[in-house]
TORPA-350233 format. One record per residue (C-alpha): residue in three letters; x, y, z. Coordinates in pm, whole numbers, plus 32768, in hexadecimal, padded with zeros to 4 digits. Example, Ala and Ser with C-alpha at 12.3 -4.5 7.8 and 13.67 -1.06 7.14 Angstrom:
2
REC   residu   east   north     up
REC      Ala   84CE    7E3E   830C
REC      Ser   8557    7F96   82CA
END
This chain:
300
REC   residu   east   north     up
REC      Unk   C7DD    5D45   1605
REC      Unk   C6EE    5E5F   159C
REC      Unk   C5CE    5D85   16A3
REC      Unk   C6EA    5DB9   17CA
REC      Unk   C72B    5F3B   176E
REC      Unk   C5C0    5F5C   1737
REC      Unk   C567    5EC4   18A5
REC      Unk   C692    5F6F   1967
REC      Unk   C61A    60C3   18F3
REC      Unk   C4B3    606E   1950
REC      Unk   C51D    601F   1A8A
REC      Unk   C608    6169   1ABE
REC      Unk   C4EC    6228   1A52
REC      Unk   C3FF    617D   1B27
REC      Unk   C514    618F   1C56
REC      Unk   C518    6341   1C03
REC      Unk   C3AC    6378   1BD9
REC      Unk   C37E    62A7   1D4A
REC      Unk   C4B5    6392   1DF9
REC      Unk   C401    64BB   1D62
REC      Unk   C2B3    646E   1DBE
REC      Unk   C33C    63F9   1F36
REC      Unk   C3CA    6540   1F2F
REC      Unk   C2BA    660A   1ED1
REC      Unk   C1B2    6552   2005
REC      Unk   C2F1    656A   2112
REC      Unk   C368    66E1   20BA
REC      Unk   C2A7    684C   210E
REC      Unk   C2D5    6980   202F
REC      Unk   C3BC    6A63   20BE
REC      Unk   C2C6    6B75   2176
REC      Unk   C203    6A58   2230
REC      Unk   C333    69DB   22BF
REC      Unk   C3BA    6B5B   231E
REC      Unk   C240    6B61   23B3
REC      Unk   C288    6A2C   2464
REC      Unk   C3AC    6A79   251A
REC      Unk   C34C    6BF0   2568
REC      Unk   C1FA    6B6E   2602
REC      Unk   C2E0    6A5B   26E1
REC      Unk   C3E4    6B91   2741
REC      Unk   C2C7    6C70   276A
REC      Unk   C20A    6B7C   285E
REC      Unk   C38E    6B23   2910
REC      Unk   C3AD    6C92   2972
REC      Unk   C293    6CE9   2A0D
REC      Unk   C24C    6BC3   2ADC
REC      Unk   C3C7    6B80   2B01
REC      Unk   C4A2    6C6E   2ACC
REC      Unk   C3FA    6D90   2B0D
REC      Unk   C38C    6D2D   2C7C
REC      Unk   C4DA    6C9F   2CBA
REC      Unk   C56A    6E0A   2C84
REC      Unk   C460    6E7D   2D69
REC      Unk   C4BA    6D98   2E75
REC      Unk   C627    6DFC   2E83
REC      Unk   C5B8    6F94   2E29
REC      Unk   C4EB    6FB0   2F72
REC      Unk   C5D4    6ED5   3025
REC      Unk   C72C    6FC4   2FE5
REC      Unk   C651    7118   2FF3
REC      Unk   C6A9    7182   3133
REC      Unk   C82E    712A   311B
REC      Unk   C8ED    7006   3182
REC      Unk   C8D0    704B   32CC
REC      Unk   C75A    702A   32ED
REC      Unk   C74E    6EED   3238
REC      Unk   C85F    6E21   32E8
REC      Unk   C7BE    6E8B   3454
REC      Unk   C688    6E01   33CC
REC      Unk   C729    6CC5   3384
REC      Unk   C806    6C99   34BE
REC      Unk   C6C4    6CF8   3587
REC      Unk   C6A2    6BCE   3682
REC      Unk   C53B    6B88   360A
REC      Unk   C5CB    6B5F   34A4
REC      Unk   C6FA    6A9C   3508
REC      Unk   C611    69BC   35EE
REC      Unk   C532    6970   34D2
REC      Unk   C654    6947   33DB
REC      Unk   C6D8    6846   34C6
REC      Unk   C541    67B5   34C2
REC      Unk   C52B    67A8   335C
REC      Unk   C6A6    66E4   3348
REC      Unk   C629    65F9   3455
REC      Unk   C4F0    65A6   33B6
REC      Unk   C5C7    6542   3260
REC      Unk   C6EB    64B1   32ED
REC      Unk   C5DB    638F   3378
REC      Unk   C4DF    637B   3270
REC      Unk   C5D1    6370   314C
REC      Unk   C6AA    6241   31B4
REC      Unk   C556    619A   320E
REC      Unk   C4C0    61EC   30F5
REC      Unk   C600    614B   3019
REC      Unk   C5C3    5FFE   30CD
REC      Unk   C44E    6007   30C3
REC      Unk   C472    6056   2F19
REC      Unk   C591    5F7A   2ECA
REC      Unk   C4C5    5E45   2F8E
REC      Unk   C393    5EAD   2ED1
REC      Unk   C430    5EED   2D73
REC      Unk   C4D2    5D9C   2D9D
REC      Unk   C3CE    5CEB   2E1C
REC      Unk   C2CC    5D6F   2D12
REC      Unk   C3BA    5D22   2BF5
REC      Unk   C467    5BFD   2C35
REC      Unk   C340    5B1F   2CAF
REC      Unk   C20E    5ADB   2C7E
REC      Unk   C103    5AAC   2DAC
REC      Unk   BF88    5AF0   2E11
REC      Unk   BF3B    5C6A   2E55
REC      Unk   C058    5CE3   2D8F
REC      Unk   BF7D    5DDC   2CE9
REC      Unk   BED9    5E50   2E01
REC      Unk   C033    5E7E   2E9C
REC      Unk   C095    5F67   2D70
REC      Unk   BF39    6041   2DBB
REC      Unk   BFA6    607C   2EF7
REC      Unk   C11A    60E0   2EAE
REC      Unk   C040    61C8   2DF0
REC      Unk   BF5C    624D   2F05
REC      Unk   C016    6369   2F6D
REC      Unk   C025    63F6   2DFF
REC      Unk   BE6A    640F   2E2F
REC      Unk   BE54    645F   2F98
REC      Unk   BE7C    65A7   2FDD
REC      Unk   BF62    6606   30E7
REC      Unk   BE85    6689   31B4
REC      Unk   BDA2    6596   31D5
REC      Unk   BEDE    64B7   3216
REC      Unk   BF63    65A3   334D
REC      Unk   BDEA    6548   33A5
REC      Unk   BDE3    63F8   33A2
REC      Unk   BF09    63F0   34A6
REC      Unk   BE71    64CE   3573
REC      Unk   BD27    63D6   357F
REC      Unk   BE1E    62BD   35D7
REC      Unk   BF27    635B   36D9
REC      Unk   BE5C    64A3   3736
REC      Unk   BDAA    64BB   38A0
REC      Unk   BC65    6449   3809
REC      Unk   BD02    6386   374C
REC      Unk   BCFC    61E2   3753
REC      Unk   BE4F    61B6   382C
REC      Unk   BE43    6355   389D
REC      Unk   BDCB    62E6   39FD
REC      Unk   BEE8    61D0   3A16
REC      Unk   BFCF    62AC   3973
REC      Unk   BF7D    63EF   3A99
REC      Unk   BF85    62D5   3BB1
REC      Unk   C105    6269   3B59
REC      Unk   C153    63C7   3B1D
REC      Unk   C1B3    637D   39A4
REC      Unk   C192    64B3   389C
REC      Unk   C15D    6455   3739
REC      Unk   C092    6570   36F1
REC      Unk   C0FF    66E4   36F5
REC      Unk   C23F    6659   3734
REC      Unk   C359    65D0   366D
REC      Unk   C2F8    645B   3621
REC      Unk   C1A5    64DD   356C
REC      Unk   C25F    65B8   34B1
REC      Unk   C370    64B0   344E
REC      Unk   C234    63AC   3409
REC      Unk   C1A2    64BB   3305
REC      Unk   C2DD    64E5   3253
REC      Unk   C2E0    6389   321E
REC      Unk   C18A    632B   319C
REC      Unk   C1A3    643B   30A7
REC      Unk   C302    63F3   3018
REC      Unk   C300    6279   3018
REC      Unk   C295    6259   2E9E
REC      Unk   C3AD    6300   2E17
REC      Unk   C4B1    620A   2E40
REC      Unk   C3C2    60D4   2DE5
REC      Unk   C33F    6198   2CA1
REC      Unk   C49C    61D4   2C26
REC      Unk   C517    605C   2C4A
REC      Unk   C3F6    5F81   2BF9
REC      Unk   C3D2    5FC8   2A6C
REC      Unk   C575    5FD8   2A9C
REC      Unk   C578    5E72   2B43
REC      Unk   C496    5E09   2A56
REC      Unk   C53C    5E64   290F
REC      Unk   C67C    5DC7   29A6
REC      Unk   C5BC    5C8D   29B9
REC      Unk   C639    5B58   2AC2
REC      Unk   C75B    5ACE   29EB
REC      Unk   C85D    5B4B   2A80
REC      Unk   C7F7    5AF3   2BD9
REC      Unk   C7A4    598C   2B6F
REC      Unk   C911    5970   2ADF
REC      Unk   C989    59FD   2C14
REC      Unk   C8C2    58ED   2CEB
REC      Unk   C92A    57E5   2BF1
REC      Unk   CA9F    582F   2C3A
REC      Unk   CA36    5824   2DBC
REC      Unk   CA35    599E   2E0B
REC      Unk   C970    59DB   2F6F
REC      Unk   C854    5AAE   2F59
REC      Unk   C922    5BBD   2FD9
REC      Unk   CA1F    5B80   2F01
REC      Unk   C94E    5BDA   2DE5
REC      Unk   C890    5CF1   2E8B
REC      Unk   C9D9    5DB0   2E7B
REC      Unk   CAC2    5D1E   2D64
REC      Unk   C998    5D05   2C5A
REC      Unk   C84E    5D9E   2CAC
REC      Unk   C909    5EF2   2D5E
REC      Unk   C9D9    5F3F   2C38
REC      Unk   C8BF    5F24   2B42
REC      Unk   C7E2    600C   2BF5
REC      Unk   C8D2    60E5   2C9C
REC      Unk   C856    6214   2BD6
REC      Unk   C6E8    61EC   2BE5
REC      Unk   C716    61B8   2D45
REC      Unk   C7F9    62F3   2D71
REC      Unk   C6DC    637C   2C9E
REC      Unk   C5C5    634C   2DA6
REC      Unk   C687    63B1   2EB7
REC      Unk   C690    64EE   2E2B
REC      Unk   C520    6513   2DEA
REC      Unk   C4F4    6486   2F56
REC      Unk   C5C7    65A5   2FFA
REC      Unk   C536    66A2   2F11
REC      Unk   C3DC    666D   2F90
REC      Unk   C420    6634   30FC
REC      Unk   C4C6    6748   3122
REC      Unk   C3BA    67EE   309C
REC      Unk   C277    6761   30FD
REC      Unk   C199    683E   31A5
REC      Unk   C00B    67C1   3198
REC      Unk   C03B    6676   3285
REC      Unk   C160    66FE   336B
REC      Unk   C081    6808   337F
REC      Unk   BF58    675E   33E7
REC      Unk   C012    66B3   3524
REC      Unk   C11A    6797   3574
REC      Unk   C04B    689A   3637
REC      Unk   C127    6996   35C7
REC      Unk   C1FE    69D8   3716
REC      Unk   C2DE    6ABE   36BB
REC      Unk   C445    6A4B   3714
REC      Unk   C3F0    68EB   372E
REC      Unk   C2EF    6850   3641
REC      Unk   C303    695B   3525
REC      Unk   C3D7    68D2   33E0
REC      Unk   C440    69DC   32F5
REC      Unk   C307    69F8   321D
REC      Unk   C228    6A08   335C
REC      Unk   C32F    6B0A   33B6
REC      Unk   C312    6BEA   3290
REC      Unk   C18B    6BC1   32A6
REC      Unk   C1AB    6C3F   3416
REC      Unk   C29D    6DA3   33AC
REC      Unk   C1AC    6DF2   326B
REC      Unk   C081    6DC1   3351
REC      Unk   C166    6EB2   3464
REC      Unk   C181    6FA9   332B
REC      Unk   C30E    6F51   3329
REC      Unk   C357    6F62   3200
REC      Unk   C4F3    6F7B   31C6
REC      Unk   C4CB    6E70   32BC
REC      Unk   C408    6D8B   31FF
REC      Unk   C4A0    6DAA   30D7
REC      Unk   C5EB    6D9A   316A
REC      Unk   C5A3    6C31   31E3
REC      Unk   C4BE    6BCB   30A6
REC      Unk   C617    6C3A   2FB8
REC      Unk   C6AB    6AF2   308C
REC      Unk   C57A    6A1F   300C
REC      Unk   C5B4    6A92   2EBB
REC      Unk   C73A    6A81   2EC5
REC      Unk   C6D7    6912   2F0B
REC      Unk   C5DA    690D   2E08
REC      Unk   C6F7    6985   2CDC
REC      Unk   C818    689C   2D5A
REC      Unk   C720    6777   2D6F
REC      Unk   C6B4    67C5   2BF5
REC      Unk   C823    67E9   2BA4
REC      Unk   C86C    6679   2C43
REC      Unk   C727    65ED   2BB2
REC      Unk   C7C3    6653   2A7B
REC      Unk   C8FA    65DC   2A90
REC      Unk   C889    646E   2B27
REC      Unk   C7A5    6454   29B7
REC      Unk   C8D8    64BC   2901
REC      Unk   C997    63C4   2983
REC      Unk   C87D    62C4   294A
REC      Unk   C855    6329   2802
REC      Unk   C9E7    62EC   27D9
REC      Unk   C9D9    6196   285C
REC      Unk   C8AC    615F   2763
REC      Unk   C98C    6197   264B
REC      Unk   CAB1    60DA   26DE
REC      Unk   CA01    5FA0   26F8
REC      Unk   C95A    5FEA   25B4
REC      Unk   CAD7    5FF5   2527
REC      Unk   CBB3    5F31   25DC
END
């Protein structure tokens, strides 16, 4: 009796000094945490906050007025309509090209499958310039198809299929980054069920692997948009900045700084970074909502 009452208060000692200790390596004093979080607000307002407040300052400062003329200008609204062109096309493509890659990187196995992932990756350590470049060397008049190109009267560059084409090769990661590690923490048992009980392919494309990655998925969309919208080193480098017709809204607001307009330019840049806010508010949301479904299935 006086062994078991010796060894259970060993072991609740033993059990305190360990939760004290653990404690003690995991926990900060007080004034390094306060120094923590003022140094993380301090850095958020004056490369966030504070330029944000700039943005919509010089934007408003000549009245309402000024600032929705500058935005119903035809060379804004034609480069709005650009910019929405360019992502209406390269996100959906972009969705198909990720969710064939995520799926085909995580639920088989096959020769070159790492040097598939590096180049999901390439746009991530190409700059965008250089990209714009490249399609310039390939479409462009001295390009290697720019003579067959001018002789069927085709225009990829400086017009809007470049444009679209350099939207795409710098957005198509997103999408694939998102679902790969997603796909692959799901693992293939569901699907092999599914294909046990005779479920098409399609079948469970939509009624399995769509449900499970429907977040991720909404996820990269987002990120996709975000950055086509607002690309500006390769649609810069094969646009050829015609004003009115191959200028997107960052090329646009480039064009009025250069022009010294400046209610102008911020009037059109406060639209890039309206965009900017309710894509961090969605991106929030959709990793809320992950984060709830992680808990449901985590507690049935």
């Amino acid at each position: 009796m006086n062994t078991a009452i010796t060894t259970l208060a060993t072991s609740q000692y033993s059990h305190y000094h360990t939760k004290v200790a653990t404690s003690r390596a995991t926990s900060e004093p007080v004034w390094i945490r306060r120094l923590l979080i003022s140094i993380v607000l301090l850095f958020l307002g004056i490369f966030l906050f504070l330029p944000l407040i700039a943005v919509f300052t010089e934007a408003l400062r000549h009245g309402f007025s000024t600032y929705f003329a500058a935005i119903s200008d035809p060379n804004a609204l034609a480069a709005m309509k650009l910019t929405l062109i360019a992502a209406v096309i390269a996100v959906p493509l972009n969705v198909v090209f990720g969710v064939a890659a995520a799926w085909a990187i995580a639920k088989f196995e096959f020769k070159g499958k790492s040097i598939l992932i590096t180049l999901i990756d390439l746009p991530f350590a190409v700059s965008p310039v250089i990209a714009g470049l490249i399609y310039i060397l390939i479409f462009g008049m001295q390009g290697w198809f720019g003579s067959y190109l001018f002789d069927h009267d085709i225009k990829i560059i400086f017009a809007v299929p470049g444009i679209v084409l350099a939207t795409i090769f710098v957005t198509f990661p997103f999408v694939a980054r998102e679902l790969i590690p997603l796909m692959q923490a799901q693992g293939k048992d569901e699907e092999e069920a599914g294909l046990v009980l005779g479920a098409s392919g399609w079948q469970i494309l939509w009624r399995i692997t769509f449900p499970n990655i429907k977040w991720g998925l909404l996820y990269g969309v987002i990120l996709t948009n975000a950055r086509a919208m607002g690309e500006f080193g390769a649609v810069s480098a094969v646009s050829g900045h015609i004003i009115g017709m191959t200028n997107t809204m960052p090329l646009h607001i480039e064009i009025l700084y250069a022009d010294h307009q400046m209610a102008a330019a911020f009037a059109v840049a406060s639209l890039l970074a309206l965009l900017a806010i309710v894509t961090l508010i969605l991106k929030t949301f959709v990793e809320w909502r992950v984060a709830q479904n992680a808990i449901f299935n985590e507690n049935p």
